[in-house]
Every structure is written in C-alpha cells, then in structure tokens.
C-alpha positions as CSV (number, residue, x, y, z in Angstrom):
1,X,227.5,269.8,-82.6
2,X,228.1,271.9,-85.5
3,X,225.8,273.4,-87.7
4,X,225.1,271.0,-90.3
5,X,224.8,268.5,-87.8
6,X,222.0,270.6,-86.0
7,X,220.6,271.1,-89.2
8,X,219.9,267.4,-90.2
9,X,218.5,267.0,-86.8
10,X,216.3,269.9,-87.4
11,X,214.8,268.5,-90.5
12,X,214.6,265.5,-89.6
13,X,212.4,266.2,-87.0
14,X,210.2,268.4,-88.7
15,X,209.9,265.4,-91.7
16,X,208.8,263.0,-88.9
17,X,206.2,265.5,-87.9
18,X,205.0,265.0,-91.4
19,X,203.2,268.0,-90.9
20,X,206.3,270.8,-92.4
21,X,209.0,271.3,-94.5
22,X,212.1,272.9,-94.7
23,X,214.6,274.0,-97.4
24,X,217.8,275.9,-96.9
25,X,218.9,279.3,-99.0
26,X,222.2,280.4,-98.4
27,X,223.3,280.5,-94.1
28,X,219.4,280.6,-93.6
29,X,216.9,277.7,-93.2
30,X,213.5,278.0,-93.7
31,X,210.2,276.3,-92.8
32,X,207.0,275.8,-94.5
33,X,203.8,275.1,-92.9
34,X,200.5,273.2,-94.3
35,X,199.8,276.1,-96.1
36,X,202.8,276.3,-98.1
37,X,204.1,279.4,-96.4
38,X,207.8,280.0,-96.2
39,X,209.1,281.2,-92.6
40,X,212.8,281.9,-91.8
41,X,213.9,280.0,-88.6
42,X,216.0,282.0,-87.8
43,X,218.9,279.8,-88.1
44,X,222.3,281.0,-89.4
45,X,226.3,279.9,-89.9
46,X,228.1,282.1,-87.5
C-alpha cells in the first residue's frame, strides 16, 4: 500500500484509540499524546 494509504490507516487507528492525535507537516507525520506533546513518528515519503 502506498503511503497515503498507510497514513489514513495510521490515523485512523490512533482516532479510534481516542486517546492521540496526529497531524502531518510536510513528508513527516506527527503524534500527540494526552499531554499535547508533539512526537515525530518517524514516518516519511521515500
């Protein structure tokens, strides 16, 4: 799959957590926890 496709998954995931977020900047996505704090995932276009 390609990686929009992985990416929708991703966050879709995360949203039925209900417990993060996630917003994307550029090729990278990011993740935010509970406490608001913004992690990179680590995820990039190749």
């Amino acid at each position: 799959m390609n990686f929009p496709d992985f990416r929708t998954a991703f966050a879709n995931t995360i949203a039925a957590e209900g417990q993060r977020s996630f917003f994307s900047s550029g090729n990278r996505l990011y993740i935010r926890d509970k406490e608001n704090h913004a992690m990179a995932a680590g995820f990039s276009k190749a």
